[in-house]
C-alpha positions as CSV (number, residue, x, y, z in Angstrom):
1,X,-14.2,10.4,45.4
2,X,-16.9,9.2,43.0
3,X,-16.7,10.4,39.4
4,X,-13.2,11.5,39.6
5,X,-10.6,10.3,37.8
6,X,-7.2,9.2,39.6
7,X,-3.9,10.2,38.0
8,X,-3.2,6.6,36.7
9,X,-6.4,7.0,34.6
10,X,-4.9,10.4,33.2
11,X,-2.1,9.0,32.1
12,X,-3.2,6.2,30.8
13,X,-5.5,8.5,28.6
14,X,-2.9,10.7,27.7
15,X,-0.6,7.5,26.5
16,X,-3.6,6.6,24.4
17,X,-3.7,10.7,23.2
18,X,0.3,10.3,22.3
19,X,-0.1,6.8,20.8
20,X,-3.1,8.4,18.3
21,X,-0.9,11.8,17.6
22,X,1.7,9.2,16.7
23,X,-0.1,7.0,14.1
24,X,-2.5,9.8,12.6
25,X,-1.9,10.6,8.8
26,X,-1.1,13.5,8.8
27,X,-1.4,15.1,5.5
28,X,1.4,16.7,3.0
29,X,-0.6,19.2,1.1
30,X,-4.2,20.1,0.7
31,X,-4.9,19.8,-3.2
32,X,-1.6,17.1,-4.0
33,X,-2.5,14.7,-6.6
34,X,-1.1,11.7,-7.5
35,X,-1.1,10.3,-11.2
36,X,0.0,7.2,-12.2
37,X,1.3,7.8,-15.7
38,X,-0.4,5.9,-18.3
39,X,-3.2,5.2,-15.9
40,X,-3.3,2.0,-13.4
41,X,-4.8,-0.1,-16.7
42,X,-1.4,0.7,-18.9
43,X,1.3,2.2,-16.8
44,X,4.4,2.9,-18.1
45,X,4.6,1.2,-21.3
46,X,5.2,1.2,-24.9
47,X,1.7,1.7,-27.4
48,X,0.4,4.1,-24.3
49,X,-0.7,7.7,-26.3
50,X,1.3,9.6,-23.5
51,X,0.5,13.2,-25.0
52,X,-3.3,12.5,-24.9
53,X,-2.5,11.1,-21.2
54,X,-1.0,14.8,-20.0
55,X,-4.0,16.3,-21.9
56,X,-6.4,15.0,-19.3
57,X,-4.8,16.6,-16.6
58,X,-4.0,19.4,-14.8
59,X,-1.0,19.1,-13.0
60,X,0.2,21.2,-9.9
61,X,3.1,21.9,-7.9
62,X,3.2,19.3,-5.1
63,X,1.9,16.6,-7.4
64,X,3.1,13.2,-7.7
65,X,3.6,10.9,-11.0
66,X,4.2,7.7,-10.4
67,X,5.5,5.5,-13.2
68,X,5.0,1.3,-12.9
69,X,6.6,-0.7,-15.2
70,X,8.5,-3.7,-15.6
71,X,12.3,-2.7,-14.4
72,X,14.1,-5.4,-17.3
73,X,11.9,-3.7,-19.9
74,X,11.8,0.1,-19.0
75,X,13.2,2.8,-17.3
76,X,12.4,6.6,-17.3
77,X,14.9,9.6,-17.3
78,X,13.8,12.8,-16.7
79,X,15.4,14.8,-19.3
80,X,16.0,18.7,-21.2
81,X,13.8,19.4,-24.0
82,X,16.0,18.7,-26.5
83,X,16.6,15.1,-25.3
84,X,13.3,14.7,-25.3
85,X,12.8,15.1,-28.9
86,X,16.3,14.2,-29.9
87,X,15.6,10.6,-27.9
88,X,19.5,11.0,-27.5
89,X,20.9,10.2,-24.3
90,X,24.6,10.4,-25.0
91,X,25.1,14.3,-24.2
92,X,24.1,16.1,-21.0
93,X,20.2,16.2,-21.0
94,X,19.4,13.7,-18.8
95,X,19.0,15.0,-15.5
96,X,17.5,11.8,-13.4
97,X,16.9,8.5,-14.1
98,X,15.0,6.2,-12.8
99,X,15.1,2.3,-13.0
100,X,12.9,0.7,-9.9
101,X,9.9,-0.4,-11.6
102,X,7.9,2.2,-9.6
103,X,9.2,5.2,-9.2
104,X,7.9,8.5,-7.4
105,X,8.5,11.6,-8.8
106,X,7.3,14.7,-7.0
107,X,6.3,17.9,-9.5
108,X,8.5,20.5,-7.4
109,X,8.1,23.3,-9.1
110,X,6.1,25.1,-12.3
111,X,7.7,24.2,-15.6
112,X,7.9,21.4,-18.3
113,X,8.8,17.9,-16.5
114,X,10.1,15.9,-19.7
115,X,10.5,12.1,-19.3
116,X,11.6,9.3,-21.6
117,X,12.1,5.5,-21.8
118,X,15.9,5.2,-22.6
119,X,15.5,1.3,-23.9
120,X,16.5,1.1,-27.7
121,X,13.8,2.3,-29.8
122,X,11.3,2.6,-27.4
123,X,11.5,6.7,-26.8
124,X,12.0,6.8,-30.9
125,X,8.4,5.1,-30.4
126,X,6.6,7.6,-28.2
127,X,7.3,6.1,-24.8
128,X,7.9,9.7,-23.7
129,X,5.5,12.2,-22.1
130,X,6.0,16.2,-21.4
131,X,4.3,17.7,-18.1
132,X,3.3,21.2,-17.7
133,X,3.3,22.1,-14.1
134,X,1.4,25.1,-12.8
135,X,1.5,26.8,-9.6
136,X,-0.1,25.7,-6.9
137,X,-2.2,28.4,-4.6
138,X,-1.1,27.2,-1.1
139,X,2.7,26.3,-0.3
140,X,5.5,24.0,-2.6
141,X,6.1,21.3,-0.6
142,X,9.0,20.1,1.1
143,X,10.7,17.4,-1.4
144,X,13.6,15.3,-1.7
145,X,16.4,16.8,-4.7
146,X,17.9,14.1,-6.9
147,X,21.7,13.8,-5.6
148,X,24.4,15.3,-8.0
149,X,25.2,12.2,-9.8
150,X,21.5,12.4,-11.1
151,X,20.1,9.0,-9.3
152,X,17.5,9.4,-7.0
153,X,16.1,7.5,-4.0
154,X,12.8,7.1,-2.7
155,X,13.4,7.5,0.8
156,X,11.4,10.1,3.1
157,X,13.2,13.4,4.3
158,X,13.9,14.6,7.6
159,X,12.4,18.0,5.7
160,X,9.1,16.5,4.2
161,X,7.6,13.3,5.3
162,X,9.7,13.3,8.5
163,X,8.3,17.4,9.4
164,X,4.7,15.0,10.7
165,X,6.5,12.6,12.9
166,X,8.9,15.4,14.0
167,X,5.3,17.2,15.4
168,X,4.0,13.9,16.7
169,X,7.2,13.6,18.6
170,X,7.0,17.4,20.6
171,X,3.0,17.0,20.7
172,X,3.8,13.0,22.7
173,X,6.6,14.9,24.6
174,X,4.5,17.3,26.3
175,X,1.7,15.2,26.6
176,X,4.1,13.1,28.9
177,X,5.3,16.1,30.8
178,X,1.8,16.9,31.2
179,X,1.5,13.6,32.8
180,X,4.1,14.0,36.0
């Protein structure tokens, strides 16, 4: 029959329809930012005016910092308050640190983020910036906790970054049973 299209020629299309469900960026959050702190000129680094850097923005929950840096000559700890004006690691206000070179640190929730450079003298130096975090209007993402011993890893969760492929996945699934 002219026109028509045979049933190999539906599948084929609705392979194509699963493949492109599969590879689609999907997005996280309508409105998440991502900052690299210090800007992409500076990054993480001593002489950077981080205070004046948080001024210039408005950050929200769901928001990203990312912090570049050279791993052998900085690291960053998220820590309390008091650590971060103390510069005194040795109690127990650091609650994550962070020694990759780039790390990823997703703004969870509305409060003061306070981060620090734990090299000698470099905190003491104003390598250190405070982060108010307001609300955001729609939904807090989905986002990886630091483990109890206060590391933290980069990888994707099942819960946040793995919630697109997981859709992907059931939308390819019944695309194939579509197909038979």
């Amino acid at each position: 029959m002219p026109g028509s299209m045979g049933r190999g020629t539906v599948a084929l299309v609705a392979r194509a329809l699963a493949a492109a469900l599969l590879l689609w960026p999907w997005p996280q959050r309508a409105g998440a930012a991502e900052y690299v702190v210090g800007d992409v000129a500076f990054g993480w680094d001593s002489g950077v005016n981080y205070a004046a850097w948080a001024r210039e923005h408005a950050f929200a929950v769901g928001d990203v910092l990312v912090f570049q840096y050279v791993s052998s000559q900085h690291n960053v700890y998220e820590v309390s308050e008091g650590t971060y004006w103390s510069c005194d690691t040795g109690g127990n206000g650091v609650r994550v640190k962070y020694t990759s070179g780039y790390d990823r640190v997703v703004l969870a929730e509305a409060r003061t983020y306070w981060f620090i450079c734990d090299f000698p003298d470099h905190c003491l130096g104003g390598m250190k910036v405070a982060v108010n975090v307001s609300a955001a209007a729609g939904p807090s993402p989905d986002v990886p906790r630091p483990s109890a011993d206060g590391s933290n890893s980069n990888a994707a969760s099942l819960a946040g970054e793995g919630r697109r492929g997981w859709v992907a996945w059931g939308l390819a699934l019944g695309a194939a049973v579509l197909m038979n």
